[in-house]
Backbone as a ProteinNet text record, in pm:
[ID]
protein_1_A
[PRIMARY]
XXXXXXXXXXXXXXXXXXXXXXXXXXXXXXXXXXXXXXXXXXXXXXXXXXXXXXXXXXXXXXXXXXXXXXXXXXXXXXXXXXXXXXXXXXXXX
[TERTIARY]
2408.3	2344.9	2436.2	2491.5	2521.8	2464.9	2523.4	2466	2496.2	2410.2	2450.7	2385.4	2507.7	2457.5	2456	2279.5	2304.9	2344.9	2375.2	2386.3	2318.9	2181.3	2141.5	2163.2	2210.3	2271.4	2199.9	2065.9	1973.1	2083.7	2111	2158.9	2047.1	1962.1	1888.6	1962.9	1918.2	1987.1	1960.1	1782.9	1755.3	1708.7	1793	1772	1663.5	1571.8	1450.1	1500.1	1456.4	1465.6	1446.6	1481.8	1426.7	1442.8	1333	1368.9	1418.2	1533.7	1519.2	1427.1	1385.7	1296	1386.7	1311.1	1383.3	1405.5	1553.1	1583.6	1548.8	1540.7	1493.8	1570.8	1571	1590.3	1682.8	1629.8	1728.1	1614.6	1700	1709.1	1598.6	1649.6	1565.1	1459.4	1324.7	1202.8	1151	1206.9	1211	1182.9	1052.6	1070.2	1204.3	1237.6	1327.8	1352.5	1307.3	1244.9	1394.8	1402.4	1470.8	1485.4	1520.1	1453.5	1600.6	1529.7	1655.8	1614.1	1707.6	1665.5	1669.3	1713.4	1732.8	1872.4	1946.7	2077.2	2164.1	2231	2351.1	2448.4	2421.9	2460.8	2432.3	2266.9	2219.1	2200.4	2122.6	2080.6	2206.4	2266.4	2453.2	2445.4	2478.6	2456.6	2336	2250.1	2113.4	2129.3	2188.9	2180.2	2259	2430.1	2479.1	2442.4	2336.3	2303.6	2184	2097.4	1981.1	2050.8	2172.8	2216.3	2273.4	2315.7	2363.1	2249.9	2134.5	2050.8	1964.2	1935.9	1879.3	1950.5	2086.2	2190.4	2161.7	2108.7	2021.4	1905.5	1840.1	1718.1	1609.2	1615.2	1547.1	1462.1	1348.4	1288.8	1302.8	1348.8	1341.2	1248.4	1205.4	1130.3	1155.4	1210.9	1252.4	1168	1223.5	1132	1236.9	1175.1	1243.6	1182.6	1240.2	1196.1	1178.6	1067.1	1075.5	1214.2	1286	1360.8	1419.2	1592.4	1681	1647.7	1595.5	1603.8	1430.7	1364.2	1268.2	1227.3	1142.5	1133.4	1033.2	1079.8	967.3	858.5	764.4	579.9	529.6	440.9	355.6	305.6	217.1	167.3	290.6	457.8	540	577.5	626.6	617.1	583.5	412.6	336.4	269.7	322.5	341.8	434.8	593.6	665.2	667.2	582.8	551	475.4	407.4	276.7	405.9	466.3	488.1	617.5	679	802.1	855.9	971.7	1024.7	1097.1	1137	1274.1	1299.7	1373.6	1408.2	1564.8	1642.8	1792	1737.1	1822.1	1745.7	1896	1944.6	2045.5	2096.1	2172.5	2254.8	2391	2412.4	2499.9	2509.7	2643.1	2645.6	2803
-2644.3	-2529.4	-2477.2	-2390.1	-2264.6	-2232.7	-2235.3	-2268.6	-2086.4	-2028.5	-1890.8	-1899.1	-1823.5	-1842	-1651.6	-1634.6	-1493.3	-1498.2	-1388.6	-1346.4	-1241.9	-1276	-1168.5	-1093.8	-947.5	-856.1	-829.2	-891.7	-868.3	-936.3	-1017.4	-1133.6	-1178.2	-1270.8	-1333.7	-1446.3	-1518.8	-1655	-1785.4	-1741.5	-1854.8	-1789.6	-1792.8	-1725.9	-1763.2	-1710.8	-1731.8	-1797.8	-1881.2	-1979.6	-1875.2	-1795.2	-1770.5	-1842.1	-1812.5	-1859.6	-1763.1	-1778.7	-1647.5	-1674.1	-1541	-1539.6	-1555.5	-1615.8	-1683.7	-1547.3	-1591.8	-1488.2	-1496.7	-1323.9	-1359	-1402.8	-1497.4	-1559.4	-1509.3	-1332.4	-1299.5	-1111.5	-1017.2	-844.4	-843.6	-899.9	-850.6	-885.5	-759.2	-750.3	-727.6	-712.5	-725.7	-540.2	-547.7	-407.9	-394.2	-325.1	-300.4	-185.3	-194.2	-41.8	-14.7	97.4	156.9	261	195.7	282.8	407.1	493.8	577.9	591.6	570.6	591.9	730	805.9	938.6	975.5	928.1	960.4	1023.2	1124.8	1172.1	1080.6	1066.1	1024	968.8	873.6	792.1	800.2	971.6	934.3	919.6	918.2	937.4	751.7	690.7	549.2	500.8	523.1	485.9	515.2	619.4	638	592.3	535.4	424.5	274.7	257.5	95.6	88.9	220.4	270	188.7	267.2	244.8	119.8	95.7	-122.9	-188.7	-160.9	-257.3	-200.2	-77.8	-63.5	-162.3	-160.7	-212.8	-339.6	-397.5	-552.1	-582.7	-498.6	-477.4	-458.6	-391.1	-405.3	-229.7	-248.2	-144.8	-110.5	59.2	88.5	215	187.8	269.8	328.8	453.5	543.7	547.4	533	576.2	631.7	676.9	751.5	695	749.8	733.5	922.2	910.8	1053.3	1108.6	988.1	1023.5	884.9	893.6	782.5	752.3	808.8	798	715.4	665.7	558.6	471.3	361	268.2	328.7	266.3	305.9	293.7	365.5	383.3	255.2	180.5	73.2	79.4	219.1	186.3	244.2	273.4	279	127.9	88.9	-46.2	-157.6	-118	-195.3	-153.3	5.6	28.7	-53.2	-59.2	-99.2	-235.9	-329.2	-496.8	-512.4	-430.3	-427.2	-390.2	-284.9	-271.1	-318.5	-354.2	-451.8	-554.6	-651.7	-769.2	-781.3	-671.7	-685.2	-510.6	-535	-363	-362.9	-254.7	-259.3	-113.3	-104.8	35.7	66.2	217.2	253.2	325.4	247.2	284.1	377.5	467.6	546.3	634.3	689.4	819.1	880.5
-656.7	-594.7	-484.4	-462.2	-386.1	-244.5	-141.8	-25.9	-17.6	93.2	105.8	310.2	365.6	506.6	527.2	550.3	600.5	768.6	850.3	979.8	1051.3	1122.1	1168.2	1272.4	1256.6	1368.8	1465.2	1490	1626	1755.6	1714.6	1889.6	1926.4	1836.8	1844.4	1926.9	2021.1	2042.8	2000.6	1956.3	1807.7	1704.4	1617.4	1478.9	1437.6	1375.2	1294.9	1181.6	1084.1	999.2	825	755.6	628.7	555.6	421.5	298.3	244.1	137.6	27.6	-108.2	-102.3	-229.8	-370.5	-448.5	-578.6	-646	-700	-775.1	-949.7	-975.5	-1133.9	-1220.5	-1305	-1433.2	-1482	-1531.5	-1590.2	-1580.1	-1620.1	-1568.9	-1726.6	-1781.5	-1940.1	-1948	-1888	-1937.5	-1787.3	-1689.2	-1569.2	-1510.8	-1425.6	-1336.4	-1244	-1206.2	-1048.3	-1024	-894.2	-825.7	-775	-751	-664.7	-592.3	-432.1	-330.2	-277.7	-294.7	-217.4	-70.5	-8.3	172.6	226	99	133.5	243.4	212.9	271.6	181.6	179.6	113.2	2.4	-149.4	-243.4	-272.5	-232.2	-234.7	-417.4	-444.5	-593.4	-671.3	-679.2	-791.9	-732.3	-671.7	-634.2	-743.1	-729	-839.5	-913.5	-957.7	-1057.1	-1178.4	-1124.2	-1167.5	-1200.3	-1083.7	-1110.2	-1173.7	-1184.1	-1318.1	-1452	-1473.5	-1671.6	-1666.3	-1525.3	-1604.4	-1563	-1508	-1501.6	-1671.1	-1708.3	-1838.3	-1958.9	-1958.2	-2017.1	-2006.4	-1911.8	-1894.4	-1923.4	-2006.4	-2053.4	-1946.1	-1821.1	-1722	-1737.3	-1711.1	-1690.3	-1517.2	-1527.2	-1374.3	-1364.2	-1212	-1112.6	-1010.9	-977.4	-903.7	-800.3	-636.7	-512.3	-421.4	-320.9	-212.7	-84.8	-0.2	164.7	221.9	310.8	354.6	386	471.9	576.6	585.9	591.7	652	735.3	897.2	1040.6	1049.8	968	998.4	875.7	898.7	842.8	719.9	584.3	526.9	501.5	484.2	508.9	427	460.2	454.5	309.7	282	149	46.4	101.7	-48	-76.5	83.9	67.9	-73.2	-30.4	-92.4	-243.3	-273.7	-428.3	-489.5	-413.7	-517.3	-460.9	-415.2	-388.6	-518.9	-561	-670	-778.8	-802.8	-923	-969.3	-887.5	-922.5	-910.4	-1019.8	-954.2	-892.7	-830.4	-780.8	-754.2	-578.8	-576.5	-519	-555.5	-529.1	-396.2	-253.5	-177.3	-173.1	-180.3	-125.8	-42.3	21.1	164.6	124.3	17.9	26.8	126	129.8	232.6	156.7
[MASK]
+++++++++++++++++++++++++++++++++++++++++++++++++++++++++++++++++++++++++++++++++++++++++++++

């Protein structure tokens, strides 16, 4: 097993402890959402990793954010918690 050390950019001086959530098996038969943050090229970005995740037999789900400049809203959140296994968000610009 594969040790993986994330780094959180707060300057926490005691890091909070995560788990990572288990990853899927495998893309084939699999939802995965994907969130655009709404930044400049974001969709051409998705829209590349749309046809190799289809190409993995993965069914995808298109979302957005109102707006780059805040966090996104609670119940999109919690649509795509409900309707997917997995979400890729993109940070293009």
């Amino acid at each position: 097993m594969t040790s993986t050390t994330l780094l959180d950019p707060t300057a926490e001086l005691q890091p909070v402890e995560r788990q990572l959530t288990p990853r899927l098996a495998s893309l084939a038969g699999a939802t995965v959402g994907l969130l655009d943050i709404s930044k400049p090229r974001g969709r051409e970005f998705l829209d590349e990793v749309e046809s190799l995740l289809a190409e993995e037999g993965a069914t995808v789900k298109r979302y957005s954010k109102p707006t780059f400049t805040r966090v996104a809203p609670t119940p999109l959140l919690q649509r795509i918690s409900a309707d997917c296994d997995a979400v890729v968000e993109a940070l293009a610009d």
